[in-house]
N, C-alpha and C positions, 0 to 999 in steps of 0.2 A: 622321214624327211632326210633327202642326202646332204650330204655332209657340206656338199659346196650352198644345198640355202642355209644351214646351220651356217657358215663360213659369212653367209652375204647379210644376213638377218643379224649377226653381231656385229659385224662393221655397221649397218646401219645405225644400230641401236646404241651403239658407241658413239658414233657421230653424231646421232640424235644431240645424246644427254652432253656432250660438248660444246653443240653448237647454243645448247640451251642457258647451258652455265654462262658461255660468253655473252647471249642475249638479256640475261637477267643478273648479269654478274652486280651492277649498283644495288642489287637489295639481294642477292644468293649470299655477298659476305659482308653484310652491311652487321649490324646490333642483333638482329631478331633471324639472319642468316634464312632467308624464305627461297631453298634452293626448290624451286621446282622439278630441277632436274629429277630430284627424288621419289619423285611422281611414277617415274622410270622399274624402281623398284619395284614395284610391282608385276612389269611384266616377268617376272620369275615364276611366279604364279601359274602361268601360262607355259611359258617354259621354260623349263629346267635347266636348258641351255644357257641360260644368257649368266648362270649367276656369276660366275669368273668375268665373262664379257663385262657386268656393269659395276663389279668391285672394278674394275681396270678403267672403266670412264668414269669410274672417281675420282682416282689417280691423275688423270690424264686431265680433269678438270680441275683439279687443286692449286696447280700451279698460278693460275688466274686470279687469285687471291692474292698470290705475292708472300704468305707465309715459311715458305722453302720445303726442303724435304721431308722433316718431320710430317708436314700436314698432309704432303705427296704421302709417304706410307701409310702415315693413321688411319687419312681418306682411302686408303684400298683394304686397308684391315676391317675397318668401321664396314665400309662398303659390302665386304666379303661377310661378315656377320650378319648385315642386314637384309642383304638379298637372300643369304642363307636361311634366316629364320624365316621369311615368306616362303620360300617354294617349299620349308618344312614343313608348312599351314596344311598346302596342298596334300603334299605325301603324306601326311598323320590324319587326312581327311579332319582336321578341325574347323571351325566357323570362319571361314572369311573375312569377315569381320575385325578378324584378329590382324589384319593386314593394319589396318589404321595405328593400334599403340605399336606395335613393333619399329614400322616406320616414322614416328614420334620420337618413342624413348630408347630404338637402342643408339641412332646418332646422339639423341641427346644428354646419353648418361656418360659414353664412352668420349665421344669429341672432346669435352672439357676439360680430360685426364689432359690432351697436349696441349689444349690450348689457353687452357690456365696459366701452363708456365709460359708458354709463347708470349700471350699477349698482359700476363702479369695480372690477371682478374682474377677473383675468386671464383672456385670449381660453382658451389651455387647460383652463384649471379646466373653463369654460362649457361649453367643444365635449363634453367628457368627462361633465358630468353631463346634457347633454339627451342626447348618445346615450343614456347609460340610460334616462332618461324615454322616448327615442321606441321604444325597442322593441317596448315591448309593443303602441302599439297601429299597427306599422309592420306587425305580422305580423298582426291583428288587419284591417287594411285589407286584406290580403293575402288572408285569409279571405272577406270581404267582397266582392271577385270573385269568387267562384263562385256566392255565395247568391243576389246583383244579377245576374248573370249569367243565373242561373238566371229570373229574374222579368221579366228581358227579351225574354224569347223569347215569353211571352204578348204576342199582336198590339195589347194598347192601348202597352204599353210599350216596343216595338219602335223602333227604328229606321229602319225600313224603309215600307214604303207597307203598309196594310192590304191583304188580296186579298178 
């Protein structure tokens, strides 16, 4: 793949998961935080590329919350760990599978570290209500490899060298 689709496929996929957070933002940072955008993560899976690209429309989607900069760097830290661990699924050939709790519990172990003190709750309350937020769309991302999956295997989108 040249570097200019690498180049157009991150911008996409950045603007995607931005334009997603602002579409869903009443319930991405409501109680139960059901950020779909998270869904997103998964295309790491796929490819390898994008993991920097989607810790960074984390970032760039945090501000939408209105929390300030702590949540802006968490959100790209959190971001950068979590995309990380999915496309390690791939590269360590482990079960797929494993895409769902990753994307569940590592936002929802690490997030509460700032935002306990942010928003003055207790760390468990938090950890407790973004797993339920991140369920649905942990499985959701889950789904989301096979379909990207499927759309990669056509030679513009590949990975691989054209033949």
């Amino acid at each position: 793949m040249s570097k200019a689709r690498i180049i157009s496929i991150s911008g996409m996929v950045i603007a995607l998961y931005v334009a997603t957070m602002i579409a869903t933002a009443g319930f991405a940072f409501g109680a139960y935080q059901i950020r779909i955008a998270t869904a997103l993560y998964s295309l790491s899976y796929v490819y390898p590329f994008l993991v920097l690209p989607l810790a960074l429309a984390n970032a760039l989607g945090n501000p939408i919350g209105g929390l300030g900069m702590l949540d802006v760097v968490g959100g790209f830290a959190v971001g950068l760990v979590t995309v990380g661990l999915v496309y390690l699924i791939r590269r360590f050939k482990l079960p797929r599978l494993l895409i769902i709790p990753v994307i569940i519990f590592a936002p929802s172990l690490i997030v509460p570290i700032w935002l306990s003190q942010i928003l003055q709750l207790p760390y468990t309350m938090l950890v407790v209500s973004l797993t339920i937020g991140q369920t649905l769309p942990a499985i959701a991302g889950y789904l989301l490899t096979f379909a990207v999956e499927g759309i990669a295997k056509h030679e513009y989108f590949s990975l691989g060298k054209a033949k």
